[in-house]
mmCIF file of the C-alpha atoms, coordinates in Angstrom:
data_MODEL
# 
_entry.id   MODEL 
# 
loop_
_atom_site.group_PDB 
_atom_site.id 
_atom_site.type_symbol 
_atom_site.label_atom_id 
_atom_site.label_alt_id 
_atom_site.label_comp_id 
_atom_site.label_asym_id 
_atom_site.label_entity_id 
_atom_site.label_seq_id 
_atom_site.pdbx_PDB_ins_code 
_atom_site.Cartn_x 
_atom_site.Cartn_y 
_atom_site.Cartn_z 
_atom_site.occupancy 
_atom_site.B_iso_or_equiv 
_atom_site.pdbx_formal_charge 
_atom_site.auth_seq_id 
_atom_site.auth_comp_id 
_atom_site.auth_asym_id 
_atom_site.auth_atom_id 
_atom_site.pdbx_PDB_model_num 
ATOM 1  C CA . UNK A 1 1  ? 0.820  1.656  -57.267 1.00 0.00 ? 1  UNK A CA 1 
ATOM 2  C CA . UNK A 1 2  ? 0.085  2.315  -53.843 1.00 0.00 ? 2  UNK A CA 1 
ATOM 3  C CA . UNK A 1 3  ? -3.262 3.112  -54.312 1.00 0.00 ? 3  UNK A CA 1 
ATOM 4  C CA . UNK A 1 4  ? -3.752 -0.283 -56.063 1.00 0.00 ? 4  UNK A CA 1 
ATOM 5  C CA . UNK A 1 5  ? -2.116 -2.101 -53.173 1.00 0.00 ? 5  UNK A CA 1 
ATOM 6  C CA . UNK A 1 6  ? -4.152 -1.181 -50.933 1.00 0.00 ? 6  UNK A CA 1 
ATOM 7  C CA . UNK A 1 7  ? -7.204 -2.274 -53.120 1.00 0.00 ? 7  UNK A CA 1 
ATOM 8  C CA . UNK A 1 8  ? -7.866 0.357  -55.545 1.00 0.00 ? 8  UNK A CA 1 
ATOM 9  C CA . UNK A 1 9  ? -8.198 0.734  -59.021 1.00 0.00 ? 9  UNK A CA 1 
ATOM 10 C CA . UNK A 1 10 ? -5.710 3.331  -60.282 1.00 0.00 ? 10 UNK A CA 1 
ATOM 11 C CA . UNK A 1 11 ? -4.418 2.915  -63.903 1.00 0.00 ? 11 UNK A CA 1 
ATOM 12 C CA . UNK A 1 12 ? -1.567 4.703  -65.501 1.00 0.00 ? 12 UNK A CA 1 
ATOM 13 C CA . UNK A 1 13 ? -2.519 6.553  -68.547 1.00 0.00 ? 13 UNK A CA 1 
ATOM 14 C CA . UNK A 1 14 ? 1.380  7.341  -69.679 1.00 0.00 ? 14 UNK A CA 1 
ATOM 15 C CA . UNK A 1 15 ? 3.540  10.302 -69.359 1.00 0.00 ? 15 UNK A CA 1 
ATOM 16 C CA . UNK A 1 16 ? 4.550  13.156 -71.576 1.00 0.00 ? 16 UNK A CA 1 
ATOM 17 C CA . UNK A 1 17 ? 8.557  12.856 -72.226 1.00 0.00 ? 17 UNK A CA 1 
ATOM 18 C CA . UNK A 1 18 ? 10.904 15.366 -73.537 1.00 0.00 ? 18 UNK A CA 1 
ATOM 19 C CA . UNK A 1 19 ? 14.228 14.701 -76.062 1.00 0.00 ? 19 UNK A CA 1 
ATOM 20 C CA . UNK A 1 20 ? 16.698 17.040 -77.117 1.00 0.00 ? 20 UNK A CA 1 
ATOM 21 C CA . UNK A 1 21 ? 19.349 15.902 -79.730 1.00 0.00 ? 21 UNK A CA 1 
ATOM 22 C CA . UNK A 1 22 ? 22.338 18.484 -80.510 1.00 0.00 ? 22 UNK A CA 1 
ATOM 23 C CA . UNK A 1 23 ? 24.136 17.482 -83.602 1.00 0.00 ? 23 UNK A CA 1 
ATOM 24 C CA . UNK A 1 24 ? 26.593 19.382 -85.666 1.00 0.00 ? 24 UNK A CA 1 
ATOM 25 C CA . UNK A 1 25 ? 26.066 23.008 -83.905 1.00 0.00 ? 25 UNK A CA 1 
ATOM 26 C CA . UNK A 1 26 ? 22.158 22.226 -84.405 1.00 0.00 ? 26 UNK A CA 1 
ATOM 27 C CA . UNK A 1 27 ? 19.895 22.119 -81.126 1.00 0.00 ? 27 UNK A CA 1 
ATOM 28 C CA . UNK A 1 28 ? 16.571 19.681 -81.661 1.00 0.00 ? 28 UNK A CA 1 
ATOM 29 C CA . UNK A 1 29 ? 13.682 19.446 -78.747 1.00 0.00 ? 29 UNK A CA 1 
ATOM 30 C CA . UNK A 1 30 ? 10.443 18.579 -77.886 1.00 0.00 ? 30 UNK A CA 1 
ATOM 31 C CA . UNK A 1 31 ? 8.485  18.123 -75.086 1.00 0.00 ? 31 UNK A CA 1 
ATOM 32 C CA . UNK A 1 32 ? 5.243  16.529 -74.972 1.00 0.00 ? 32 UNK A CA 1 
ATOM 33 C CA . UNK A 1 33 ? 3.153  15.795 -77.523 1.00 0.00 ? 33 UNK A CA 1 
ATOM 34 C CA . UNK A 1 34 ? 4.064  16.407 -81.458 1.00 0.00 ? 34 UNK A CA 1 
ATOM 35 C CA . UNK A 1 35 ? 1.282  18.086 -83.729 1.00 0.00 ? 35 UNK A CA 1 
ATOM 36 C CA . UNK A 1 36 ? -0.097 15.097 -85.235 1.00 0.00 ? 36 UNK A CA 1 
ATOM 37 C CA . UNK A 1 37 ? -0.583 13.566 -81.864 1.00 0.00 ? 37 UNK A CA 1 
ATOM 38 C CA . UNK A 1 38 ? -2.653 16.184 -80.535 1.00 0.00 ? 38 UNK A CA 1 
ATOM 39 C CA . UNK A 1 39 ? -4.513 16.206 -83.437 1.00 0.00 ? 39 UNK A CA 1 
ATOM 40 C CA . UNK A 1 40 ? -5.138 12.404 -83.449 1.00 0.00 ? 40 UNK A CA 1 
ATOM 41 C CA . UNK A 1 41 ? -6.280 13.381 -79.681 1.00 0.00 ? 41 UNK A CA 1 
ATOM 42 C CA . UNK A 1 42 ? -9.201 15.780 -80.686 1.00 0.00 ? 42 UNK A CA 1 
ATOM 43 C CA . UNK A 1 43 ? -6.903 18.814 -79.352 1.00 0.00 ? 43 UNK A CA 1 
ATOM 44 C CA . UNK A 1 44 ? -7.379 22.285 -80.867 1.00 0.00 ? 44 UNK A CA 1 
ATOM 45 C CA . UNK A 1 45 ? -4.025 23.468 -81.002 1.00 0.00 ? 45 UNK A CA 1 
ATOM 46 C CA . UNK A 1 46 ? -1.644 25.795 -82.337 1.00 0.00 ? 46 UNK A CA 1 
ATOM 47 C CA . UNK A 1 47 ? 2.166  25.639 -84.233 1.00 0.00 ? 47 UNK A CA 1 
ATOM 48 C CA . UNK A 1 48 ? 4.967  27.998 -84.333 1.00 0.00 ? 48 UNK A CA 1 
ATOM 49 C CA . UNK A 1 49 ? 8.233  27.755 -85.961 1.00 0.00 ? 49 UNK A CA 1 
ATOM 50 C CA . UNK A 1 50 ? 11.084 29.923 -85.572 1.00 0.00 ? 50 UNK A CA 1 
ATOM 51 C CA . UNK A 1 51 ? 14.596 30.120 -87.282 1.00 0.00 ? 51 UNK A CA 1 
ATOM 52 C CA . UNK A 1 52 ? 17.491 29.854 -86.072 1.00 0.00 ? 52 UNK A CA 1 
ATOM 53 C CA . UNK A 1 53 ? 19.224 33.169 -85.163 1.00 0.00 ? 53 UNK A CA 1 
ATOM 54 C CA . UNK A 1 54 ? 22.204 32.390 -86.987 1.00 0.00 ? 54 UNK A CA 1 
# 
């Protein structure tokens, strides 16, 4: 914003957000963006999974 006030051009592009949910004993997260996302985005990524150590 400040940039822009003082007669720039500076636009926001967004953020990355993170949510975590607990629900019934079960922890949920994520931070940034999900699979498909970065997919959609042209990123070459890579997925884990891991079990619970119940």
């Amino acid at each position: 914003m400040g940039d822009n006030v003082t007669g720039g051009s500076s636009t926001f592009k967004g953020v990355l957000g993170t949510g975590v949910l607990h629900c019934m004993g079960v922890n949920v997260a994520r931070t940034g963006l999900g699979e498909k996302q970065a997919l959609d985005l042209g990123y070459d990524i890579e997925s884990a999974w891991y079990p619970p150590l119940i």
